[in-house]
BAFI-3210 file (N, C-alpha, C; in Angstrom, 3 decimals, decimal comma, padded with zeros to 6 digits):
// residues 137
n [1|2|3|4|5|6|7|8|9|10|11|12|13|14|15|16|17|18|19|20|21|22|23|24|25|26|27|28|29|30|31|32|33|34|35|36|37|38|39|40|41|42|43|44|45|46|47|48|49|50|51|52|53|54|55|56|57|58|59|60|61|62|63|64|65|66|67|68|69|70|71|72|73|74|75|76|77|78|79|80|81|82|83|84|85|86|87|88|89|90|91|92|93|94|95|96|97|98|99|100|101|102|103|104|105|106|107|108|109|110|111|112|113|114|115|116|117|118|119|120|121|122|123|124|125|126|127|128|129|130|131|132|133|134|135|136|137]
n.u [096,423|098,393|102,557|104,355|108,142|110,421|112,511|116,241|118,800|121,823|123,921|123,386|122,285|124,801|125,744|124,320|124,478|127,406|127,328|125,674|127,341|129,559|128,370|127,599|125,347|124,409|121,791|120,517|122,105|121,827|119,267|119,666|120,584|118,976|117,039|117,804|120,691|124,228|127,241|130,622|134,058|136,760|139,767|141,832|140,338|140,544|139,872|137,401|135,449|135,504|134,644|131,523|128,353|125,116|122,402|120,612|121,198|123,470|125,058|124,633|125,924|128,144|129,229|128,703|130,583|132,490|132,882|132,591|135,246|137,444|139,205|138,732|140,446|141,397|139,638|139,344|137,773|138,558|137,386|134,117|133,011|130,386|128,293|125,781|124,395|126,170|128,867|131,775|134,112|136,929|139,433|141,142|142,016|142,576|143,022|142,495|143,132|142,398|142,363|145,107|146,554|147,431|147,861|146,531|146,488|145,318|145,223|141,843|139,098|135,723|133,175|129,597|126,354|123,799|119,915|116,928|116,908|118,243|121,081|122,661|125,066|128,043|131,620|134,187|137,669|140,681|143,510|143,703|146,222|147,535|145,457|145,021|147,562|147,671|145,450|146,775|148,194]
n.v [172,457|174,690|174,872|177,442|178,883|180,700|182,650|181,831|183,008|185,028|183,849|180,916|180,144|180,244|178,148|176,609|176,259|175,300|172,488|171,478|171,043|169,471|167,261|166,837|167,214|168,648|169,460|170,135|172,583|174,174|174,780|176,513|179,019|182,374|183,176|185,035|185,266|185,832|183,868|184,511|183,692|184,206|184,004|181,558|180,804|178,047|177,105|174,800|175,847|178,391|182,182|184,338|183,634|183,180|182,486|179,502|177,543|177,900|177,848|175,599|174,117|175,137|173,955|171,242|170,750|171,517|169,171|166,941|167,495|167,425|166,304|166,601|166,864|167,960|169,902|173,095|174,921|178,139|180,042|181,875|185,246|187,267|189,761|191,618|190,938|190,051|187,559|186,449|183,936|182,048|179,974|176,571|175,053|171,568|170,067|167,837|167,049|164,738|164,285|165,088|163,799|166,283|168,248|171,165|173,176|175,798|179,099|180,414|183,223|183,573|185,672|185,685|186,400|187,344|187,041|187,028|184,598|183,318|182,854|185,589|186,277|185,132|184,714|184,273|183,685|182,628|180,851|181,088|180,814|178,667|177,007|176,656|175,687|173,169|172,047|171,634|169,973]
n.w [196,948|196,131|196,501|196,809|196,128|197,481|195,260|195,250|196,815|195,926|197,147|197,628|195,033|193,456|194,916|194,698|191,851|191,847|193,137|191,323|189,089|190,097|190,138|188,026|186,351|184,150|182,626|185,016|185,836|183,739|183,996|185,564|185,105|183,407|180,867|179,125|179,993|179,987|178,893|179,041|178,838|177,854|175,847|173,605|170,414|169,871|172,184|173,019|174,229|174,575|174,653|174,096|174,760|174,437|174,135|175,247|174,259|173,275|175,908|176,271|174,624|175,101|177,946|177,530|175,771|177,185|179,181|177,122|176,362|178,371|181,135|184,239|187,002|188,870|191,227|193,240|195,387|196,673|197,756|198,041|197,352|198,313|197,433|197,494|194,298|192,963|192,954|193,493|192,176|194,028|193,210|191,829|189,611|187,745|184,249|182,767|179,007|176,999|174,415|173,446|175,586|177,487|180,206|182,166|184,496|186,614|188,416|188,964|188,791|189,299|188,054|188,889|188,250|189,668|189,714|191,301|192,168|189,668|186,864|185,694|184,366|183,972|183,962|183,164|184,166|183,373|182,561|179,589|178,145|178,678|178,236|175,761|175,010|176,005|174,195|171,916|169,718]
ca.u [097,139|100,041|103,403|105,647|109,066|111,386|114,064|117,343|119,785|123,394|124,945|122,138|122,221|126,070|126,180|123,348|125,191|128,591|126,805|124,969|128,376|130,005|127,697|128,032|124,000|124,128|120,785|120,247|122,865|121,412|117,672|120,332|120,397|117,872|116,777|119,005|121,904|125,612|128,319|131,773|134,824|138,189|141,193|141,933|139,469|141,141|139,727|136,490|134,091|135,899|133,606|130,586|127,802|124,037|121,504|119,972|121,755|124,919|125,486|124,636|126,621|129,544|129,268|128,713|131,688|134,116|132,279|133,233|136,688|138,450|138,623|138,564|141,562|140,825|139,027|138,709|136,890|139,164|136,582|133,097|132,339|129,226|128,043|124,131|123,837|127,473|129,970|133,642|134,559|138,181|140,157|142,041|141,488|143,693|142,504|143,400|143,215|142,680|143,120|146,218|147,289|148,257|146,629|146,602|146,240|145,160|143,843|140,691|138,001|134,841|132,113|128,359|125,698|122,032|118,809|115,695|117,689|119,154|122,271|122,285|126,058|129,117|132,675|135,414|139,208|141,473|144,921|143,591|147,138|147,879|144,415|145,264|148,248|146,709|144,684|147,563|149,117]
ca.v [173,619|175,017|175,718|178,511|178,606|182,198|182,302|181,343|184,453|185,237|182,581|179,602|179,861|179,653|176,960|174,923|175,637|173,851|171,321|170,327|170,926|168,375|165,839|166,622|167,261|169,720|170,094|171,140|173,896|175,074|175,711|178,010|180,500|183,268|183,266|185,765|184,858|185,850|183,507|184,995|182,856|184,637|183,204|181,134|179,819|176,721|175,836|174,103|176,483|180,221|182,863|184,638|182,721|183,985|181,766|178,600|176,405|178,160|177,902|174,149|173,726|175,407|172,810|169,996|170,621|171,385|168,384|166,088|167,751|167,288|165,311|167,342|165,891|168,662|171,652|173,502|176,252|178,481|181,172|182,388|186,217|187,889|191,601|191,592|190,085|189,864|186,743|186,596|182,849|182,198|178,294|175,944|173,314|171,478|169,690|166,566|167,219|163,235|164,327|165,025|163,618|167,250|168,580|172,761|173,866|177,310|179,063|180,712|183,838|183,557|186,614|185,400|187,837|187,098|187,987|186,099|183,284|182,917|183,353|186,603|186,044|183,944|185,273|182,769|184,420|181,284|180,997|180,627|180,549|177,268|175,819|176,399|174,928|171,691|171,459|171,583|168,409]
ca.w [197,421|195,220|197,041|196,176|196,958|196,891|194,370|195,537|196,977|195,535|197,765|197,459|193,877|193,009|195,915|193,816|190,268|192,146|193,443|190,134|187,800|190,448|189,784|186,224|186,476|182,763|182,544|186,184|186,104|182,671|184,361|186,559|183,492|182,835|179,673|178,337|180,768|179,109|179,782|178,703|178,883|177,074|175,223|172,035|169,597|169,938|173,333|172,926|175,387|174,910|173,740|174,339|174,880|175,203|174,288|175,844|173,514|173,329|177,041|176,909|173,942|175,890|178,847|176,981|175,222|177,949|179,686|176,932|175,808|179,127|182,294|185,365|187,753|190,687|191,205|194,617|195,669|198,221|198,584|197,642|197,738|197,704|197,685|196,847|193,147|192,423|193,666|192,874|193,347|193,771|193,293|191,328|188,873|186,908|183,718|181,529|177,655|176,936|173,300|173,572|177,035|178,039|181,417|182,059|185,631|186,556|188,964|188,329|189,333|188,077|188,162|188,851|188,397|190,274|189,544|191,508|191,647|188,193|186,738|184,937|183,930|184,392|183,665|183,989|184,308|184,103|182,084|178,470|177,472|179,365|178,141|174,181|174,556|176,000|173,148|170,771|169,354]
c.u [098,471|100,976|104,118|106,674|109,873|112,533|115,249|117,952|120,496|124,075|124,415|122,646|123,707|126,571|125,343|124,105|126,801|128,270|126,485|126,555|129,489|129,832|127,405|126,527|123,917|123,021|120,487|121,213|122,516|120,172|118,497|119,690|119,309|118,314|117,754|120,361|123,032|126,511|129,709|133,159|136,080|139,326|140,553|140,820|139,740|140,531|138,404|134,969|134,634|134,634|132,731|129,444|126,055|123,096|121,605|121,243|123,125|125,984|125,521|125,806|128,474|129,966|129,521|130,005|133,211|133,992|133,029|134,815|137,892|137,676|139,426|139,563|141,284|140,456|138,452|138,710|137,804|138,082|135,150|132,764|131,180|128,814|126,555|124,566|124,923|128,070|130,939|133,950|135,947|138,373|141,133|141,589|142,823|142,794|142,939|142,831|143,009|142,920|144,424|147,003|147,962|147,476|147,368|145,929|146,210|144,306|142,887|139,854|136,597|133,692|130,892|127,462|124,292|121,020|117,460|116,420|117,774|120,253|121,761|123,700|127,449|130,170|133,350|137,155|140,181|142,640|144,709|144,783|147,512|146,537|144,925|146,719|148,306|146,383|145,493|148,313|150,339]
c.v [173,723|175,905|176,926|178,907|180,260|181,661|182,428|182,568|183,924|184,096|181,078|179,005|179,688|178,508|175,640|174,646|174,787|172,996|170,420|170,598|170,026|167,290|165,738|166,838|168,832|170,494|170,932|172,419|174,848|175,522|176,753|179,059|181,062|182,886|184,006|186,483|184,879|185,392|184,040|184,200|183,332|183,931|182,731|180,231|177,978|175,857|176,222|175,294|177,773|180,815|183,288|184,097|183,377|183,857|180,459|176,959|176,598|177,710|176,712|173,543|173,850|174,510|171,533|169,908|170,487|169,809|166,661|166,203|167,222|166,551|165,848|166,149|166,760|169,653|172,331|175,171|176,632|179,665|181,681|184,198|186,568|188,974|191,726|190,593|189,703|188,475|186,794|185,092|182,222|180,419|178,165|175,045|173,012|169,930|168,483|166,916|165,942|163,398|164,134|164,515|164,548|167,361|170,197|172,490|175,347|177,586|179,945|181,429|183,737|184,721|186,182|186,489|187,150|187,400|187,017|185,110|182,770|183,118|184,220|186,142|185,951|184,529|184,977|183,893|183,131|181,749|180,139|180,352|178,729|175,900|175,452|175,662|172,964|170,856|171,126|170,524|168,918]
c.w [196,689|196,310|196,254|196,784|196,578|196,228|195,435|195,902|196,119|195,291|197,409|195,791|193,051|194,083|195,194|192,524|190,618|192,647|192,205|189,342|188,631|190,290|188,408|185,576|185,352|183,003|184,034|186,157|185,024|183,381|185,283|186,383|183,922|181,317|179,003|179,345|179,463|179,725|179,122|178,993|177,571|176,141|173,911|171,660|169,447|171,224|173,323|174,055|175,449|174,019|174,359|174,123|175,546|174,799|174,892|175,301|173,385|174,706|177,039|176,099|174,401|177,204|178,467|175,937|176,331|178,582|178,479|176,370|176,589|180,564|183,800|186,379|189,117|190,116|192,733|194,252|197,052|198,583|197,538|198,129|197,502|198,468|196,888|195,523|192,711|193,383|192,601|193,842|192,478|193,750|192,268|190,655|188,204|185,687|182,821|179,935|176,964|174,742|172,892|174,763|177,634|179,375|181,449|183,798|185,685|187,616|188,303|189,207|188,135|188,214|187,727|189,049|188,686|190,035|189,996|191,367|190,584|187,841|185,492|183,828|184,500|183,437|184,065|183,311|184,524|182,695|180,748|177,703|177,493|178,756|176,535|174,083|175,168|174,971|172,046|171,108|169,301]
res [x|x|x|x|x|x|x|x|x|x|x|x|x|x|x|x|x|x|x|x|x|x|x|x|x|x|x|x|x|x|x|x|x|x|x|x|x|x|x|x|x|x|x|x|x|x|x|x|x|x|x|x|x|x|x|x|x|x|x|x|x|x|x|x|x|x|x|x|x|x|x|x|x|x|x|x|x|x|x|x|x|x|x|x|x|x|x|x|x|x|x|x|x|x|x|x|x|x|x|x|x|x|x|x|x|x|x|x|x|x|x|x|x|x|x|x|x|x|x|x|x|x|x|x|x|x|x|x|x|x|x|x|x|x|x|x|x]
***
């Protein structure tokens, strides 16, 4: 007997991708994605994961970079919205630079877009000024 399970809502499915990017679980937050999922992420060429991002490999390549660039010191979640396929989720992180021993705090909205439980696309709003100068020696 084969089960079948319903895709994930709105809420489910940006509650599973912070769960797995807590536990640092890459690959699980990449099967998030749809296939032609766009992640978007603003500011200077200088910091390691900006850019548009919209294949399979790009997206992992963009994780796995911030993942080994910097070393996550806090990050809270003060609020999750959601309005059908859309969430708007609001917090704080603050980041270590171990390159340079700088750290960048900021807070941060990020725009998740749903579809059958996938991520359609991810749109991070954080204080690219504060990150590029992190990165700089």
């Amino acid at each position: 007997m084969t089960t079948t399970t319903a895709p994930h809502g709105t809420a489910e499915t940006v509650q599973e991708f912070f769960t797995l990017f807590g536990s640092g679980d890459r690959p699980g937050m990449l099967a998030l994605f749809a296939a032609d999922a766009e992640v978007v992420v603003a500011g200077s060429p200088t910091v390691p994961w900006v850019g548009r991002h919209s294949t399979s490999e790009a997206i992992d390549a963009m994780f796995s970079a911030f993942a080994e660039k910097v070393k996550t010191v806090l990050f809270d979640i003060d609020r999750i919205l959601v309005d059908g396929d859309h969430a708007i989720v609001l917090g704080n992180f603050a980041h270590e630079v171990p390159a340079t021993g700088k750290t960048f705090r900021s807070a941060f909205a990020l725009h998740i877009v749903v579809g059958e439980g996938k991520i359609l696309r991810y749109e991070m709003f954080e204080d690219s000024c504060g990150a590029a100068a992190a990165f700089a020696a």
